[in-house]
C-alpha positions in Angstrom: 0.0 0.0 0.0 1.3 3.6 -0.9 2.8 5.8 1.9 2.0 9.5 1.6 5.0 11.4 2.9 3.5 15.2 4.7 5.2 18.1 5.4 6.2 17.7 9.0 6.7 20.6 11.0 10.5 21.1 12.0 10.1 23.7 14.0 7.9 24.7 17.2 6.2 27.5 15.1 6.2 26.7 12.0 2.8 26.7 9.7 4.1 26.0 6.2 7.4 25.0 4.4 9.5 25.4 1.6 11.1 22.9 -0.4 14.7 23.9 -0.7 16.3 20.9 -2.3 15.3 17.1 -3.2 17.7 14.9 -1.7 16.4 11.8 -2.9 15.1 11.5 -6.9 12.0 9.1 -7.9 12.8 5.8 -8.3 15.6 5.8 -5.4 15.2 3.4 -2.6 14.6 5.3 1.2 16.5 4.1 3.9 15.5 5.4 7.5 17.5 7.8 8.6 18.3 9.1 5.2 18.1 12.7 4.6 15.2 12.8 2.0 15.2 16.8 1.3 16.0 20.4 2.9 13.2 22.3 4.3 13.4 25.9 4.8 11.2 26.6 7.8 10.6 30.0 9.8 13.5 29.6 11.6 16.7 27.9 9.4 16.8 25.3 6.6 16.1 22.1 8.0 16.9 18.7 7.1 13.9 15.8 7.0 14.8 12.3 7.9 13.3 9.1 6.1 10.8 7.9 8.3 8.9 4.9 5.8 11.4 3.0 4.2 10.8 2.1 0.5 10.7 3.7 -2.9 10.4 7.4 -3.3 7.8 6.2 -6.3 6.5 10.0 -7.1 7.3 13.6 -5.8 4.8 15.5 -5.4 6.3 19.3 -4.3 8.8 20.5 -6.6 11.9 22.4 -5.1 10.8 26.0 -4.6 7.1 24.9 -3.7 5.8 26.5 -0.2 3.6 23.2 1.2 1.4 24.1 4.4 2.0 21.1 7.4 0.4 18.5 7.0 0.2 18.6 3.6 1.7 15.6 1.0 4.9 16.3 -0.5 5.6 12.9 -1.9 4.4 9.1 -2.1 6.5 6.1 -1.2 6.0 2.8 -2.3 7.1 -1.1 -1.3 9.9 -2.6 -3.9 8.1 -3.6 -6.7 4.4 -2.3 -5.6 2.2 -1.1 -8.4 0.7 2.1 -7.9 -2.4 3.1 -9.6 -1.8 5.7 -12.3 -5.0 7.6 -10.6 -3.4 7.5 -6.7 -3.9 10.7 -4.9 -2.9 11.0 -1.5 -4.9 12.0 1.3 -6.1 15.6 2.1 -3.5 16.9 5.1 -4.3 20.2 6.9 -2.3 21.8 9.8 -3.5 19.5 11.8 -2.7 16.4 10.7 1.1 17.7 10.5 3.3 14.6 10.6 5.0 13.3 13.5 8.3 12.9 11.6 10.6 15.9 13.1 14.2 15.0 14.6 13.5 14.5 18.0 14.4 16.9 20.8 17.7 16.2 22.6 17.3 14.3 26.5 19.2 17.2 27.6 16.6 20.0 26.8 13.4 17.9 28.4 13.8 19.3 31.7 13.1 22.9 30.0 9.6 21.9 28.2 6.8 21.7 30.6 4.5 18.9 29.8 1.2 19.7 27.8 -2.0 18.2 27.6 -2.7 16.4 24.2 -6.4 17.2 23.8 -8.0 13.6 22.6 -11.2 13.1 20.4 -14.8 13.7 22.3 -15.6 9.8 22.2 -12.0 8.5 23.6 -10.3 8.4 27.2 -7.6 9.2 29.3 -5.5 5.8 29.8 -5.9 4.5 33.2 -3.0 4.2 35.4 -1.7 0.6 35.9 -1.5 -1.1 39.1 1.2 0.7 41.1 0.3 4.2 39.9 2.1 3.9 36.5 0.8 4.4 33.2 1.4 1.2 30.8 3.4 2.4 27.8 5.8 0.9 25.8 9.7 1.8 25.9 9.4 3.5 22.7 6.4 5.3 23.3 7.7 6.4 27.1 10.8 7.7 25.0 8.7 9.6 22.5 6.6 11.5 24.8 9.5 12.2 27.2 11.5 13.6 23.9 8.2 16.2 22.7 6.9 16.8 26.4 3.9 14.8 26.2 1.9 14.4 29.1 0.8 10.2 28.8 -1.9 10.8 31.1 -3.8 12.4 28.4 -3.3 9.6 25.6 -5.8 6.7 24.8 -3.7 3.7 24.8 -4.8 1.0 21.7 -2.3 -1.3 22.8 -3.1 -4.6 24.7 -4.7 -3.7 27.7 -4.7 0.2 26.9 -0.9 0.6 26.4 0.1 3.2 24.8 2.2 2.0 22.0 3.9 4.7 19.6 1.6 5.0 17.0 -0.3 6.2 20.0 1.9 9.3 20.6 2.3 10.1 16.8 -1.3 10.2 16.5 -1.1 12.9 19.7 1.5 14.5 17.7 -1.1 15.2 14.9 -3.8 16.5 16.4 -1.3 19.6 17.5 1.5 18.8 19.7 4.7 21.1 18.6 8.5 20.1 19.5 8.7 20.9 23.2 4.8 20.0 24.2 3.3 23.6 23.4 0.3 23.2 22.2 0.0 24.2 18.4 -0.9 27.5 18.2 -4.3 28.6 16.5 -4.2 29.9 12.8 -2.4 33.6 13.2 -4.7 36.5 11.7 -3.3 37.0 7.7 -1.5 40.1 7.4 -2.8 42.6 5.7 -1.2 42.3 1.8 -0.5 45.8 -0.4 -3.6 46.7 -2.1 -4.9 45.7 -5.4 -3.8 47.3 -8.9 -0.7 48.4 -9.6 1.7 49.5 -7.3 2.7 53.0 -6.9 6.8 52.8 -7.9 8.3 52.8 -11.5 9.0 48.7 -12.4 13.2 49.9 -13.0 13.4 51.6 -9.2 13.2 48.9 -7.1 14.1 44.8 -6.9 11.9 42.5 -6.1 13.6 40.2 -3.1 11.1 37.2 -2.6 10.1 36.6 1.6 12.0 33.8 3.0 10.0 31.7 5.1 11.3 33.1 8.5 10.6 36.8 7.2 7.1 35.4 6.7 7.0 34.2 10.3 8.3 37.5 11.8 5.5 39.5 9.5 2.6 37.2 11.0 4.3 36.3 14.7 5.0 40.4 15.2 1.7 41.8 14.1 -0.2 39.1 16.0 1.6 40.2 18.8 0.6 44.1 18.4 -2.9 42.8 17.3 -3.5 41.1 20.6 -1.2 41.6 23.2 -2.3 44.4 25.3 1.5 45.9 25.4 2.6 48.7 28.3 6.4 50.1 28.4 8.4 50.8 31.4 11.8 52.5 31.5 14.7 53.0 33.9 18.0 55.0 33.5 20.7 52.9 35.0 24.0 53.6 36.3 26.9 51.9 34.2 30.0 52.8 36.0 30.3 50.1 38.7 29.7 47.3 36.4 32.0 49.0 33.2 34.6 48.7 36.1 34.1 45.5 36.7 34.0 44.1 33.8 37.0 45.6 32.9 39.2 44.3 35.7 37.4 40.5 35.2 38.4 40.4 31.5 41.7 41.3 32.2 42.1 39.1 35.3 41.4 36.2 32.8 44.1 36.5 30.9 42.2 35.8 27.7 40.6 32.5 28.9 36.9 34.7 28.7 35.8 38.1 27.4 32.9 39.4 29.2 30.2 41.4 27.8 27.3 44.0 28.9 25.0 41.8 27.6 26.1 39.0 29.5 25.7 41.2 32.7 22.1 42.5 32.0 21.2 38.0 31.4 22.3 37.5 34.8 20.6 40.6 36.1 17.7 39.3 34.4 17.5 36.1 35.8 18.3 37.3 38.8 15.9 40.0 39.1 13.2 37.0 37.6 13.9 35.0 41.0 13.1 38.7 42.9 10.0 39.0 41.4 8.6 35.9 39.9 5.4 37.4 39.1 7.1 38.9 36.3 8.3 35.5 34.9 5.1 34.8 33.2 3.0 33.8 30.2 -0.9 33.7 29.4 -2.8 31.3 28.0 -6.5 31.5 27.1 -7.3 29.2 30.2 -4.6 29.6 32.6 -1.9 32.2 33.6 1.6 30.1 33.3 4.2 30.9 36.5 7.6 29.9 35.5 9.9 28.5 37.9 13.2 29.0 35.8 14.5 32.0 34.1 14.9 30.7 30.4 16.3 34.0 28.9 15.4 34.0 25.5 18.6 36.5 23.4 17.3 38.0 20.2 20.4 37.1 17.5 20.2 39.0 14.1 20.9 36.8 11.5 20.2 37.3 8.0 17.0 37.6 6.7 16.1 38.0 10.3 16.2 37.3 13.8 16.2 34.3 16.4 15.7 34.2 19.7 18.5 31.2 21.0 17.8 30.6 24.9 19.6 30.2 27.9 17.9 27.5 29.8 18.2 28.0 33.4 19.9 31.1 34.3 19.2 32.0 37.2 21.2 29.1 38.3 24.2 29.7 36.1 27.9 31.3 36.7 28.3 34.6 34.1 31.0 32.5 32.5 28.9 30.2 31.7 26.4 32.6 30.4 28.8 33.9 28.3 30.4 31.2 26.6 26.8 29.7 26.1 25.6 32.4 24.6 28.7 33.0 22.2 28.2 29.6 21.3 24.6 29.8 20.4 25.1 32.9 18.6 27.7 31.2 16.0 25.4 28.4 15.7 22.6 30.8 15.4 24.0 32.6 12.4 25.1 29.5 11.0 21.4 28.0 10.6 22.6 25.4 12.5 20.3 25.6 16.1 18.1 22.6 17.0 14.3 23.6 17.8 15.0 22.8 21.6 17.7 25.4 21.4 15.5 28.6 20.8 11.9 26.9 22.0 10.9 27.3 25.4 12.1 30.6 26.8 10.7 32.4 29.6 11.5 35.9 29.0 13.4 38.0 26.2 16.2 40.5 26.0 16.6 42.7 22.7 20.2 44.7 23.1 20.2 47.1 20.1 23.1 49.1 22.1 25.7 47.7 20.1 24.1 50.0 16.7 24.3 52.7 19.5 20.7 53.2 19.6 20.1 54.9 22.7 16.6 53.7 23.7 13.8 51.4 21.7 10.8 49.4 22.7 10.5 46.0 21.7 7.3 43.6 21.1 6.7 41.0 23.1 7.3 37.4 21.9 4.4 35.1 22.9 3.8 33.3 24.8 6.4 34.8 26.9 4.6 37.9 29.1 7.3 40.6 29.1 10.7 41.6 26.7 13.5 44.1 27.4 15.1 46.6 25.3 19.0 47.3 26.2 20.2 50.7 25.0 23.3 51.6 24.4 25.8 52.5 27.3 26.7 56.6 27.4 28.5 59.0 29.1 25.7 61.6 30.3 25.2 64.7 32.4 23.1 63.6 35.5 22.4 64.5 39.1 24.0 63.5 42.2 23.4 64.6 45.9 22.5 68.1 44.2 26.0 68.1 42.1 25.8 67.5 38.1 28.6 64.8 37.0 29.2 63.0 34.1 28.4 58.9 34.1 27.9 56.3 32.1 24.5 55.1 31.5 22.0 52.9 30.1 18.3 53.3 29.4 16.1 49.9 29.7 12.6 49.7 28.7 10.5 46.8 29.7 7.7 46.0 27.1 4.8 44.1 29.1 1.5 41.8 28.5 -0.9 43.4 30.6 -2.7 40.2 31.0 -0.1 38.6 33.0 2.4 41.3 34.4 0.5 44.2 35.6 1.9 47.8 35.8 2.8 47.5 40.1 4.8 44.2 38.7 7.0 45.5 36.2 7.7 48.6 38.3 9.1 45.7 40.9 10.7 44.5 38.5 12.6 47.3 37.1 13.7 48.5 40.6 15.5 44.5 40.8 16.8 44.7 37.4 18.2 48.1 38.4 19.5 47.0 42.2 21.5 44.2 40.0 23.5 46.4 37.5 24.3 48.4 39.6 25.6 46.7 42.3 26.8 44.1 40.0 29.2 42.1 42.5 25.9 40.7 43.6 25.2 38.5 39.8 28.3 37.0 40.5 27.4 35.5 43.4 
């Protein structure tokens, strides 16, 4: 019987997909593990594994084609297996995205809170077995560990209602992304240009076609604006101390580290997230979502765009560590090379723009996260001090809320942490 082969969705966002390159030609045999094609998602170009073993008997996406999840892109076949001339493959939609995505690393589970899977009207949860423990298979147990799947929500169709791993791929299907989010609804279109001709001579301007991440940004950002009740605070903060001190730690390490501004404000961050973990929060149409960790979430411009690499935990890490993490991240980031775990998940975002020495900015928050901060740039400025006016360095943060989760008395809490931090900042290395 033929095997229809769906666009599966690589990353924890994405809604459609691109079909860079055919790995694999009709006719060739499909070996799992394979690489069958590259798939240029919102985030990087992505490689999909064979899954079905067989023949790649027809392909039905050409290279260039944009196929929505769930969709077919191809049909396999057994060696030798005739396949009517008249075969089309079964209708997909976004929610019957298949269950074929690299699987997230052991290492990043602990990060991905367990969701819900939301089963059909006329099915049950399974049942516990004796003992308190739900019967599952090995494989499946692995599975749902991997994409933070909550068994307790599954129907089991094994023997005796164990959940066996077609169980979890069929969970997988009905809307459960890399990381256990649940998939997000359909994002309002964005507005296009509007009809007729457009108002600039054909010779002035070149046409530079969207990638798929600049498609994501376009729909992700104006969502965000559409729906998320936003609400800006901002705090001028005293730079010297922690100039000073980064200065004498970079040259105490004799090369072995180089500390940045931006690795300061993380810890301050996540530091300031433990102070006030109101602040460290996301909504969700049923329930407000307290985080426990600060998984700082660093926007990374890459090009065509940006990505938002996170730093899982840091509230619990050393600034070294934060550093060289980050560093690391960043290389990969601009190398298209990040796996979904590795910019899924965070808690809480920091856009630094100071580096382009843009003084102050407001940024938009990144759902489902409730709250981002813009980092100005550091400058020398004329403030004052115990009625005297003197020159010091500075920094201007601004703190771009969801009003659903972190109220106005919250983020002023907040701010006053974040501020206490960088400027006493012997304290983040403690």
């Amino acid at each position: 019987m033929p095997i229809d082969v769906f666009m599966t969705q690589l990353s924890p966002t994405m809604t459609e997909g691109k079909i860079a390159r055919w790995l694999k030609k009709e006719g060739d045999e499909l070996v799992s593990g394979d690489v069958m094609a590259e798939i240029e998602t919102d985030k990087a170009t992505m490689e999909m594994e064979v899954v079905d073993e067989g023949i790649l008997h027809r392909i039905i996406a050409p290279e260039g084609s944009i196929i929505t999840v769930g969709e077919a892109i191809a049909v396999i076949a057994e060696d030798g297996e005739e396949v009517a001339a008249d075969y089309q493959p079964a209708a997909g939609s976004p929610d019957e995205a298949a269950a074929t995505a690299e699987p997230a690393s052991e290492a990043a589970a602990p990060a991905a809170a367990p969701a819900a899977v939301a089963p059909a009207p006329e099915e049950a949860p399974a049942a516990p077995a004796p003992g308190g423990r739900i019967a599952a298979s090995p494989l499946a147990r692995r599975m749902a560990k991997q994409k933070g799947i909550n068994l307790a929500a599954i129907t089991g169709t094994g023997p005796n209602g164990r959940i066996v791993k077609s169980d979890i791929e069929l969970a997988m299907r009905r809307g459960i992304n890399i990381g256990g989010a649940t998939a997000a609804t359909t994002p309002p279109p964005v507005r296009p240009l509007p009809a007729g001709p457009l108002p600039y001579h054909a010779d002035e301007y070149e046409r530079v076609e969207n990638s798929m991440m600049r498609k994501a940004i376009a729909r992700r950002l104006s969502e965000s604006k559409q729906h998320v009740p936003h609400f800006y605070l901002s705090v001028d903060v005293a730079m010297d101390r922690l100039m000073d001190l980064r200065a004498q730690l970079n040259s105490a390490a004799d090369g072995k580290f180089k500390l940045s501004v931006n690795d300061f404000v993380i810890k301050a961050v996540a530091k300031a997230l433990v102070d006030v973990p109101a602040a460290n929060a996301a909504w969700t149409d049923t329930h407000t979502l307290m985080h426990k960790h600060a998984h700082i979430s660093v926007a990374v411009a890459i090009n065509g765009g940006l990505i938002t690499p996170v730093i899982r935990f840091a509230e619990q890490k050393g600034i070294v560590d934060i550093s060289t993490e980050v560093k690391e991240l960043a290389v990969r980031a601009r190398a298209g090379e990040l796996k979904p775990e590795e910019y899924a998940g965070g808690t809480f975002s920091i856009s630094n723009l100071g580096m382009y020495g843009i003084s102050q900015f407001s940024a938009i928050v990144n759902p489902p996260e409730g709250a981002i901060l813009a980092v100005g740039a550091t400058q020398e400025r004329a403030v004052a001090d115990n009625g005297a006016v003197v020159v010091k360095k500075m920094m201007t943060l601004t703190l771009s809320c969801d009003h659903r989760v972190v109220d106005g008395a919250v983020g002023a809490e907040f701010m006053a942490a974040l501020k206490k931090h960088i400027e006493c900042p012997a304290g983040v290395l403690i």
